[in-house]
Gaussian input, Z-matrix of N, CA and C with variables (Angstrom, degrees):
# hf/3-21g

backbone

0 1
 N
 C     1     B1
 C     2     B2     1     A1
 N     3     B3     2     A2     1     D1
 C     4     B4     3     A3     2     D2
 C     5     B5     4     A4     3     D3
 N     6     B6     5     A5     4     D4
 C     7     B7     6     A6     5     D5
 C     8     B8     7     A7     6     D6
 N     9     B9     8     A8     7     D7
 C    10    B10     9     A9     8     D8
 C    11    B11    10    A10     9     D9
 N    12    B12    11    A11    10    D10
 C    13    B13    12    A12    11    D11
 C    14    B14    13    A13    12    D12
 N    15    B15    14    A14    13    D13
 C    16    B16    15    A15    14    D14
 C    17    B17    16    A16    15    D15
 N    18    B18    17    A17    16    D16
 C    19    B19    18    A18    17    D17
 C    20    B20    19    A19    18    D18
 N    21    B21    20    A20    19    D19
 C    22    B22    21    A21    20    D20
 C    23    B23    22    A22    21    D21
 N    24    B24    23    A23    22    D22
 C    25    B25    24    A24    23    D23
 C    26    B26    25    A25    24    D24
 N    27    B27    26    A26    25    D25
 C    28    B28    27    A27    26    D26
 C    29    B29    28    A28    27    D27
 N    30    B30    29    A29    28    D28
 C    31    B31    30    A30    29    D29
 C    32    B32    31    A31    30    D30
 N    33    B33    32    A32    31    D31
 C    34    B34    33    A33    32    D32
 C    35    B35    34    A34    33    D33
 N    36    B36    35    A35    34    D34
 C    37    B37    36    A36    35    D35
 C    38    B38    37    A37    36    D36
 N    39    B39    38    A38    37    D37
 C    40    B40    39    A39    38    D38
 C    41    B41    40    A40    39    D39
 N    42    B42    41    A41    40    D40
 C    43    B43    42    A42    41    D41
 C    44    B44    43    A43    42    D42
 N    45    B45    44    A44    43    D43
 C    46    B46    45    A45    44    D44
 C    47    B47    46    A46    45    D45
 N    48    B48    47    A47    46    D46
 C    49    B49    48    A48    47    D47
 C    50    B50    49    A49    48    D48
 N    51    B51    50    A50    49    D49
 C    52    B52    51    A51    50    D50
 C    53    B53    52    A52    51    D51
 N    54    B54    53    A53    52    D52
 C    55    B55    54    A54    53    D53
 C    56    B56    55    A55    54    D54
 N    57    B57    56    A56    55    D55
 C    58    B58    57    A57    56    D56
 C    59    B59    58    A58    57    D57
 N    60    B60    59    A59    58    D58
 C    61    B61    60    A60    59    D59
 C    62    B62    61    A61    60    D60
 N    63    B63    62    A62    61    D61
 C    64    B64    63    A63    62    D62
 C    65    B65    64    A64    63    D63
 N    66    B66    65    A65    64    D64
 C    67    B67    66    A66    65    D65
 C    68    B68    67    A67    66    D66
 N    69    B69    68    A68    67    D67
 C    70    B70    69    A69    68    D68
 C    71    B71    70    A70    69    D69
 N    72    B72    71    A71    70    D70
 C    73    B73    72    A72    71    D71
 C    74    B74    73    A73    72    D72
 N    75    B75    74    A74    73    D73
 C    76    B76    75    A75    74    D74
 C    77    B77    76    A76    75    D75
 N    78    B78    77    A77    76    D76
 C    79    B79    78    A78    77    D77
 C    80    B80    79    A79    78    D78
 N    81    B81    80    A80    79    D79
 C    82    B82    81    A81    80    D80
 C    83    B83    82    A82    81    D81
 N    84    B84    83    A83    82    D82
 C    85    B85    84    A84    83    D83
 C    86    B86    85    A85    84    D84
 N    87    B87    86    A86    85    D85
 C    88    B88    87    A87    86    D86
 C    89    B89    88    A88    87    D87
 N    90    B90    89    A89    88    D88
 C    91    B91    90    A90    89    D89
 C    92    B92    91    A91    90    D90
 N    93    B93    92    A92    91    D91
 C    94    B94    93    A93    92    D92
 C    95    B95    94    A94    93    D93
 N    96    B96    95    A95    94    D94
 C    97    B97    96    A96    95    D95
 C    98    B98    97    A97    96    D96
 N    99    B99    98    A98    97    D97
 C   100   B100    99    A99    98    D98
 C   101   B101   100   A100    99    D99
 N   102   B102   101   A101   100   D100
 C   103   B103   102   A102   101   D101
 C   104   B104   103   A103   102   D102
 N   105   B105   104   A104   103   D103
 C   106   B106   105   A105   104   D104
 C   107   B107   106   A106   105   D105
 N   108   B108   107   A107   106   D106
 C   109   B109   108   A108   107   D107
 C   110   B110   109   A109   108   D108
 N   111   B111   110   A110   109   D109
 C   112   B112   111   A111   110   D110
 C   113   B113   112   A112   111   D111
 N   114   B114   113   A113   112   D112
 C   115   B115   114   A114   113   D113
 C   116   B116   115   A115   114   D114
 N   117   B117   116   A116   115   D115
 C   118   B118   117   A117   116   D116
 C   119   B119   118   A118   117   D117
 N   120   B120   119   A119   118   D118
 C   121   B121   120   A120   119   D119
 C   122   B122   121   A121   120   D120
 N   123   B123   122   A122   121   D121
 C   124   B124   123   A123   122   D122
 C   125   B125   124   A124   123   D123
 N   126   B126   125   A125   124   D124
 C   127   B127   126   A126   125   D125
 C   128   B128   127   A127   126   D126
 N   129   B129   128   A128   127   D127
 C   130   B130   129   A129   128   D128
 C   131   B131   130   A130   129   D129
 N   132   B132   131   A131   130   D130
 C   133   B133   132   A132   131   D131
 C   134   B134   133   A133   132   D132
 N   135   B135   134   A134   133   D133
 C   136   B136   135   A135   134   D134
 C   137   B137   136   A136   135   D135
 N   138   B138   137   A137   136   D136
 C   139   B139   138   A138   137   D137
 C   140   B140   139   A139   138   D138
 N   141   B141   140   A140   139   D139
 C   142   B142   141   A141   140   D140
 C   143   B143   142   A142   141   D141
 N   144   B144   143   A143   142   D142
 C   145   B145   144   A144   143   D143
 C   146   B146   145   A145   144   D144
 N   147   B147   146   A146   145   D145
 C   148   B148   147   A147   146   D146
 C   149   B149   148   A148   147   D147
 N   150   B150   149   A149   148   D148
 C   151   B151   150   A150   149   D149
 C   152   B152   151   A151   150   D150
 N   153   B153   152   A152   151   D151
 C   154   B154   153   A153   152   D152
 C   155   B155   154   A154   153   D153
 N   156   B156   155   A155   154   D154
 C   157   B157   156   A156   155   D155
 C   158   B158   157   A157   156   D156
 N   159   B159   158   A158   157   D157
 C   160   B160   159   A159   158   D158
 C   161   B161   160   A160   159   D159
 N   162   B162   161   A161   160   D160
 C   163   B163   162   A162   161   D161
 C   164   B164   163   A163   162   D162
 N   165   B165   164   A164   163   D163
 C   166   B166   165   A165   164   D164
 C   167   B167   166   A166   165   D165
 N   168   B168   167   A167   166   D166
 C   169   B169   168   A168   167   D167
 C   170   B170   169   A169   168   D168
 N   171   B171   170   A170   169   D169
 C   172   B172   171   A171   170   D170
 C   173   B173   172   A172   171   D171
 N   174   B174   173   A173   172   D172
 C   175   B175   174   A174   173   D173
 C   176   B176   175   A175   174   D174
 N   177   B177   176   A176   175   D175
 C   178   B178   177   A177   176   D176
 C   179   B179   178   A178   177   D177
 N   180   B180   179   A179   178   D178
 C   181   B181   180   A180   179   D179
 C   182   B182   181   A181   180   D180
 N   183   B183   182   A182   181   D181
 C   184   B184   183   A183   182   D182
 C   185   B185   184   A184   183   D183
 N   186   B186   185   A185   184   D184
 C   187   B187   186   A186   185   D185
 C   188   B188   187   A187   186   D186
 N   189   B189   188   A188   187   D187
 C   190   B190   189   A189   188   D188
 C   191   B191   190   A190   189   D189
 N   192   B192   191   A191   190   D190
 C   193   B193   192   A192   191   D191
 C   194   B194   193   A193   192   D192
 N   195   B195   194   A194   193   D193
 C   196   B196   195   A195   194   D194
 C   197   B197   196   A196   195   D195
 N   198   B198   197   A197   196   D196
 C   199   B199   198   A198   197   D197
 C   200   B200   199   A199   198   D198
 N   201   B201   200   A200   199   D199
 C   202   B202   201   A201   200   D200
 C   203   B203   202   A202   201   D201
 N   204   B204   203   A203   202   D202
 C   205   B205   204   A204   203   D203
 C   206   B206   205   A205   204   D204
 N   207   B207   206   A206   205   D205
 C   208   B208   207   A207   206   D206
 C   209   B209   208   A208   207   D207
 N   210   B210   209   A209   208   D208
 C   211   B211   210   A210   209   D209
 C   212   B212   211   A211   210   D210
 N   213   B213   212   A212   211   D211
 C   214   B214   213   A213   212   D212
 C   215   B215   214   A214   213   D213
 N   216   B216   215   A215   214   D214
 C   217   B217   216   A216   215   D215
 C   218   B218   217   A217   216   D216
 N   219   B219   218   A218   217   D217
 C   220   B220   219   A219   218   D218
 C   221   B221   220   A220   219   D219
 N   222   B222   221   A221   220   D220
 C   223   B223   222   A222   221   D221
 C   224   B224   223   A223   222   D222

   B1=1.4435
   B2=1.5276
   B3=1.1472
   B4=1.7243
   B5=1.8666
   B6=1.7614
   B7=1.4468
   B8=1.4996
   B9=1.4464
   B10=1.7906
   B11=1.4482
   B12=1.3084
   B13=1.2664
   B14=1.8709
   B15=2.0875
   B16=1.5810
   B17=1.7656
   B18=1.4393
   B19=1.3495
   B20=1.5936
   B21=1.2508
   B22=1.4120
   B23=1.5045
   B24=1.8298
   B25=1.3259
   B26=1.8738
   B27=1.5373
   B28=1.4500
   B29=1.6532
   B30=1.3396
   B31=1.6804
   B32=1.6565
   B33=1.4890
   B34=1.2588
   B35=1.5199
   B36=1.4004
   B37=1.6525
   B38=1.4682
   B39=1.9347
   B40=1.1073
   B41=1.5936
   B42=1.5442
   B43=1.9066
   B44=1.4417
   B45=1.7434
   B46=1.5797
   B47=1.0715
   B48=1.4009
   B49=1.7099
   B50=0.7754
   B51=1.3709
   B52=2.0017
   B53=1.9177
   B54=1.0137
   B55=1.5573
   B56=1.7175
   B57=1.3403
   B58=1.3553
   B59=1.5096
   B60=2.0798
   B61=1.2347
   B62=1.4086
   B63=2.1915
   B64=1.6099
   B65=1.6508
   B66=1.6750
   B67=1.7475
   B68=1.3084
   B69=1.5527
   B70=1.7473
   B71=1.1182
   B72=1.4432
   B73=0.8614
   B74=1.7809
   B75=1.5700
   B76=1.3198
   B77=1.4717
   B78=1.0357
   B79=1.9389
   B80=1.4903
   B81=1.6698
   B82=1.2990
   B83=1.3595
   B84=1.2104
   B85=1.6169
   B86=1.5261
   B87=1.5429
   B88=1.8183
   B89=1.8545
   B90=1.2482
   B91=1.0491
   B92=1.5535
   B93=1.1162
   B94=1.9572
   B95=1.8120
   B96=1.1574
   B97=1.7000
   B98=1.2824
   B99=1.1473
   B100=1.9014
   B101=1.4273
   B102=1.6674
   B103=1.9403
   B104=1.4339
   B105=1.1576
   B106=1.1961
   B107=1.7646
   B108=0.8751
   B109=1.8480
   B110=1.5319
   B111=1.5456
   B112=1.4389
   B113=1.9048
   B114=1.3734
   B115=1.5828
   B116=1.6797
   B117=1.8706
   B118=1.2614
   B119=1.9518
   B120=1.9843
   B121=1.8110
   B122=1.8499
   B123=1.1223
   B124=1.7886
   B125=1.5721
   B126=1.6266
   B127=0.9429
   B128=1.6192
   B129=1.0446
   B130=1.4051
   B131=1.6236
   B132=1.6804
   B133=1.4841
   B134=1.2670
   B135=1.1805
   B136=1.6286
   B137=1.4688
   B138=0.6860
   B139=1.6678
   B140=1.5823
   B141=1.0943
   B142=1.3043
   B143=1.6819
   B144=1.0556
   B145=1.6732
   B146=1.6691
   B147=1.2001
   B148=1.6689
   B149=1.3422
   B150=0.8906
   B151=1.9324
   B152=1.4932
   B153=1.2240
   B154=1.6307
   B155=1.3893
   B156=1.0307
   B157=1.5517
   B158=1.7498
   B159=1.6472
   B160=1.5160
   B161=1.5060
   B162=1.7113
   B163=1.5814
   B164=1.5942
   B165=1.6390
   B166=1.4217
   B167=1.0391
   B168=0.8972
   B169=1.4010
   B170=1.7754
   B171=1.0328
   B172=1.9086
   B173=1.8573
   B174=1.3930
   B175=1.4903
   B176=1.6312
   B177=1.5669
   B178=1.5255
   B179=1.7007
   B180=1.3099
   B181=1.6853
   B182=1.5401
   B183=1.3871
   B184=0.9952
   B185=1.9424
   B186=0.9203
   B187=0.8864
   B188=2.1187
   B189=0.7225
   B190=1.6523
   B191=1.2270
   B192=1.4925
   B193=1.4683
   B194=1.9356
   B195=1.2709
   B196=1.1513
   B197=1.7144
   B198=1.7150
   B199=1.3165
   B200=1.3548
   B201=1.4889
   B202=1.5487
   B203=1.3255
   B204=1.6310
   B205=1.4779
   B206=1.5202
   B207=1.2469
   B208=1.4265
   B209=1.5474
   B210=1.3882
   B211=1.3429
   B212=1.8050
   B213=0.9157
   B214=1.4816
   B215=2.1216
   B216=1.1886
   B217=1.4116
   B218=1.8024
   B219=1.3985
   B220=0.8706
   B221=1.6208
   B222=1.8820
   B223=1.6588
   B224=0.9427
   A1=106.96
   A2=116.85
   A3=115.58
   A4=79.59
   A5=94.08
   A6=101.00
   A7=95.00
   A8=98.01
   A9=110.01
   A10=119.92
   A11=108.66
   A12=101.72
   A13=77.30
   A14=89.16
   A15=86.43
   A16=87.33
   A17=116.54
   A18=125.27
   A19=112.33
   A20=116.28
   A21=112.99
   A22=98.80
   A23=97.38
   A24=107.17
   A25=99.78
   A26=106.67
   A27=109.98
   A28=110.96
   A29=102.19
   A30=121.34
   A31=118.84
   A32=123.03
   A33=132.54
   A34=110.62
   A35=99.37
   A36=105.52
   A37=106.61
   A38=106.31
   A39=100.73
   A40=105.03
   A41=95.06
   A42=99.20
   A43=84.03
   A44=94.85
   A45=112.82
   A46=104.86
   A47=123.07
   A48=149.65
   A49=113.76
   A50=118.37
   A51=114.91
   A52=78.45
   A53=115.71
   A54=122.45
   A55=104.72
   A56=103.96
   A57=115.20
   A58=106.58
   A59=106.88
   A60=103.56
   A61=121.92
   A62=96.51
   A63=89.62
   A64=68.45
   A65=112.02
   A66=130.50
   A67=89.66
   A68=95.32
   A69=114.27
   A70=121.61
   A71=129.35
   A72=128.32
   A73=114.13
   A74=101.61
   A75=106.67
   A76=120.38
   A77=98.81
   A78=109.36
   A79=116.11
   A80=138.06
   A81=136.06
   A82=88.12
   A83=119.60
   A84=119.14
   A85=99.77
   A86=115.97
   A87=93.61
   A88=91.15
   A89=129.41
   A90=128.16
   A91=123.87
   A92=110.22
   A93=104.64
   A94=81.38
   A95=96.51
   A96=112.78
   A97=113.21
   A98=133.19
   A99=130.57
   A100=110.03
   A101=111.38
   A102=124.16
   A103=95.52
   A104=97.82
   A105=106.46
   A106=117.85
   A107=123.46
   A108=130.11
   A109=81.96
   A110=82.28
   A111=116.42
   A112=103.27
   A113=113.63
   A114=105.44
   A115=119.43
   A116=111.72
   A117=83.10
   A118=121.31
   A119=87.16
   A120=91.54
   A121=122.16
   A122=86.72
   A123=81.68
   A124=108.34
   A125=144.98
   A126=123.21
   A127=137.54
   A128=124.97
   A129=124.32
   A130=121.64
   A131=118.50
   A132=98.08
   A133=123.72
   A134=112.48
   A135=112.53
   A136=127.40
   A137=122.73
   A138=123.20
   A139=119.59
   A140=111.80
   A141=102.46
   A142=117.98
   A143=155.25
   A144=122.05
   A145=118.37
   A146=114.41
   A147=115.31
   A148=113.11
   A149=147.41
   A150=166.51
   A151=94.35
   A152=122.81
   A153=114.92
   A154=117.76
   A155=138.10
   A156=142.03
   A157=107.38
   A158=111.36
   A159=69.33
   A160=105.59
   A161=110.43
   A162=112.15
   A163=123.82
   A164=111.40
   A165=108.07
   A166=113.76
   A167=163.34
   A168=127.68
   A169=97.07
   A170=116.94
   A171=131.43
   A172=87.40
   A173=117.83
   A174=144.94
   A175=98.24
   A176=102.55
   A177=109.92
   A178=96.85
   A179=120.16
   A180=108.38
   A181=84.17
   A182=125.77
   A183=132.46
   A184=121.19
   A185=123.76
   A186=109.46
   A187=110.35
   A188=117.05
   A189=112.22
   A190=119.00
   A191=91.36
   A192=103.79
   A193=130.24
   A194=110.69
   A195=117.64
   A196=95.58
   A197=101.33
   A198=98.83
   A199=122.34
   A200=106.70
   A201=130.04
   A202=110.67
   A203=94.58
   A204=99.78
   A205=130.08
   A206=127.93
   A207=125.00
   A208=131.81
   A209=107.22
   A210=123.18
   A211=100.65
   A212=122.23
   A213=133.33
   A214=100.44
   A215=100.66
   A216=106.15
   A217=103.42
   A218=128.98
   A219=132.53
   A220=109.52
   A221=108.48
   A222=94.08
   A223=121.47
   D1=127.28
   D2=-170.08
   D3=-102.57
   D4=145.20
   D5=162.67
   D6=-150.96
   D7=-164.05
   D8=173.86
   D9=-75.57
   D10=-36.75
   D11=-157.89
   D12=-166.90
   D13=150.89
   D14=165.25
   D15=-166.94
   D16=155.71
   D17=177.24
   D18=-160.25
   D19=146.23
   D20=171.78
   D21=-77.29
   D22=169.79
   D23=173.64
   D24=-163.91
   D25=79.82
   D26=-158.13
   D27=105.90
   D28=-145.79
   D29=154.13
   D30=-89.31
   D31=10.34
   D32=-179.19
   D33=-115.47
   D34=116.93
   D35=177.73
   D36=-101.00
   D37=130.12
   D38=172.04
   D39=-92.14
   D40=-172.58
   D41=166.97
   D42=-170.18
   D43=148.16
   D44=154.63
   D45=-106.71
   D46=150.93
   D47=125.75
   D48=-109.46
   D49=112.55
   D50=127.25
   D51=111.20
   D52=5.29
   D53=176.47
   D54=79.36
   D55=44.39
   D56=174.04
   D57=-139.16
   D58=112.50
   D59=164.61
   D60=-84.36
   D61=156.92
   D62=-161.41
   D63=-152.28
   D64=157.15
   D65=-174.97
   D66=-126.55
   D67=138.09
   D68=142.92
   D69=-98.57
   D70=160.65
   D71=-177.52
   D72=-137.26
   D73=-0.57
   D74=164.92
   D75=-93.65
   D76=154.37
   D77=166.83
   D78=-12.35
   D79=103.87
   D80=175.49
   D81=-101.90
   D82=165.75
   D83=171.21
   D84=-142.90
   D85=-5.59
   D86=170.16
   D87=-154.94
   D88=163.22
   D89=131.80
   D90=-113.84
   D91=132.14
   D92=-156.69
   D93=-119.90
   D94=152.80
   D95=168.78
   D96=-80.31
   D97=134.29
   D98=161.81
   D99=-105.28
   D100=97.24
   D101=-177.48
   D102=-82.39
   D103=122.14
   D104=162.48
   D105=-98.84
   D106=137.76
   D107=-161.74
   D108=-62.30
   D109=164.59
   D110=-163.02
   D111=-78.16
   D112=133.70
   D113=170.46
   D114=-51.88
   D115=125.60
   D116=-175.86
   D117=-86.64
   D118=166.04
   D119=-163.74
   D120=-35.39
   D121=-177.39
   D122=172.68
   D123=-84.35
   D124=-16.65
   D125=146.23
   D126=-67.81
   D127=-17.95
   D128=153.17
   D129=-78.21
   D130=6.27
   D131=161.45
   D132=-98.23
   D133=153.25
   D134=176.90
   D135=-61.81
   D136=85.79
   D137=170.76
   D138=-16.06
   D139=153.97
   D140=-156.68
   D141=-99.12
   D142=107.64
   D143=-141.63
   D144=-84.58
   D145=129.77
   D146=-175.80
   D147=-75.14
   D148=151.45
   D149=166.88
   D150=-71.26
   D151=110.14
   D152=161.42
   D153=-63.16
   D154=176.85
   D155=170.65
   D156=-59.43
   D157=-42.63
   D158=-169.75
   D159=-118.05
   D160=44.94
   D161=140.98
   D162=-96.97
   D163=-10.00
   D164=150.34
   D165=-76.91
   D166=1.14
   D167=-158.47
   D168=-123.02
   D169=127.97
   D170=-162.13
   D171=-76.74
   D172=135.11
   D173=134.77
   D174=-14.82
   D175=128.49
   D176=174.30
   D177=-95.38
   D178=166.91
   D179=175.87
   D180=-158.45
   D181=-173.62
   D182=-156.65
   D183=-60.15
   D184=-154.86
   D185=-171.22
   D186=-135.93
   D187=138.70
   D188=-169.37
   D189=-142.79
   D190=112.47
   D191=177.66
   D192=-108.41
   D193=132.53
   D194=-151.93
   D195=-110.34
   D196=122.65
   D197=168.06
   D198=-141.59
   D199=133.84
   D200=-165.62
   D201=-94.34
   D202=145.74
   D203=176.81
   D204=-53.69
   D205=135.33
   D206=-149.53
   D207=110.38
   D208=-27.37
   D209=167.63
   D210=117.51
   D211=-15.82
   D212=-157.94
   D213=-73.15
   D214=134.12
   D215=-168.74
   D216=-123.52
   D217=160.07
   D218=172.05
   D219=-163.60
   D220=143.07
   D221=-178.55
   D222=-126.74

């Protein structure tokens, strides 16, 4: 069972997951650590890629104007 954290305390083993403590009370026979490798440095991460200005910026196309009864216009 992988969790966060686990320790005896007596013959009662606790454990967290998920930031929820929970006890056994049956037979554990090991608690082993799971290392996970080290984050790699800031020169081995990939940089992240930026959007230049003019791949943000959306295609203008015509123009459309909408008009409601009353005289009232919007585009």
């Amino acid at each position: 069972m992988d969790v966060d954290e686990a320790w005896r305390q007596g013959s009662i083993v606790w454990y967290r997951r998920g930031g929820v403590g929970q006890s056994l009370e049956r037979e554990v026979r090991a608690i082993d650590p799971n290392l996970c490798p080290d984050p790699p440095s800031g020169k081995e991460r990939p940089q992240p890629m930026l959007a230049t200005a003019a791949e943000s910026t959306p295609e203008k196309g015509p123009s459309v104007w909408i008009y409601l009864v009353g005289g009232a216009r919007f585009k």
